[in-house]
N, C-alpha and C positions, 0 to 999 in steps of 0.2 A: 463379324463386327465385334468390337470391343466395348466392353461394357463400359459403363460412365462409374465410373462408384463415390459419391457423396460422402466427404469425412462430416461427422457431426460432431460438432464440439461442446463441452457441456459447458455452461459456464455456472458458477457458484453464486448463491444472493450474495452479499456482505453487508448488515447492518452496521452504520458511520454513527455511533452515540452523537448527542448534542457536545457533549464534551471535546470529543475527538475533534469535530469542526470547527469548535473553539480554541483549541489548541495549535490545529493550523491554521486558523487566521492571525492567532499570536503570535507564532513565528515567525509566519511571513510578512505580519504588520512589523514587528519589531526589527526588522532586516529593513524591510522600507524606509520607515520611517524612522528609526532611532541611530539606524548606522547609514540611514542615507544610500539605499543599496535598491532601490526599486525592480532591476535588472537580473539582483541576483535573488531576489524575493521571490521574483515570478520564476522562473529557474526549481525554487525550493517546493513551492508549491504544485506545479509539473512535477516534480521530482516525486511527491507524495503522490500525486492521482496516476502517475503512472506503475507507480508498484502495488499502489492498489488495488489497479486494472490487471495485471499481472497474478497477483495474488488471487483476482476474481476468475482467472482463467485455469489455476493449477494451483491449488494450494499446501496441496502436501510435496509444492516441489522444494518449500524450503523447511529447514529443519527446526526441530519441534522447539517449543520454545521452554531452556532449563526453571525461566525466572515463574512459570505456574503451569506444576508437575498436575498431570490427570492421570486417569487410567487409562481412558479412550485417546489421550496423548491428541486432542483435534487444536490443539494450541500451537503455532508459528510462528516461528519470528522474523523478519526482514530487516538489513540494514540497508537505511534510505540514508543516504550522506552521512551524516554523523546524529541519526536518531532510529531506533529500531521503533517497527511498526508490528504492532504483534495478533 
């Protein structure tokens, strides 16, 4: 018989600042509503929870992020459309 083997996947907390969630509700209000784009708002906003799910699942699969240098280097950056998520 062949054994069964279970991958276990780790996944990472990610604290969302009050900031951060206000900043994507500004972008994707201001696509909404200012350019009349409701379609492409929810798009953007998916666009953002999906690389953050991403980022919650591997996050040293994207490279370190130059704009704040550490020594333990635990900073990333992601480009989501045309806004890096870091």
């Amino acid at each position: 018989m062949d054994k069964q083997t279970e991958a276990t996947t780790t996944t990472y907390q990610i604290r969302l600042s009050e900031n951060t969630v206000q900043n994507i509700d500004e972008i994707t209000g201001y696509i909404a509503f200012i350019n009349h784009q409701p379609l492409n708002a929810i798009k953007v906003g998916d666009a953002f929870f999906e690389a953050i799910d991403k980022i919650k699942q591997n996050p040293y699969a994207f490279k370190e992020c130059g704009l704040i240098p550490t020594k333990s280097k635990i900073y990333r950056q992601k480009l989501c459309l045309s806004w890096y998520i870091v």
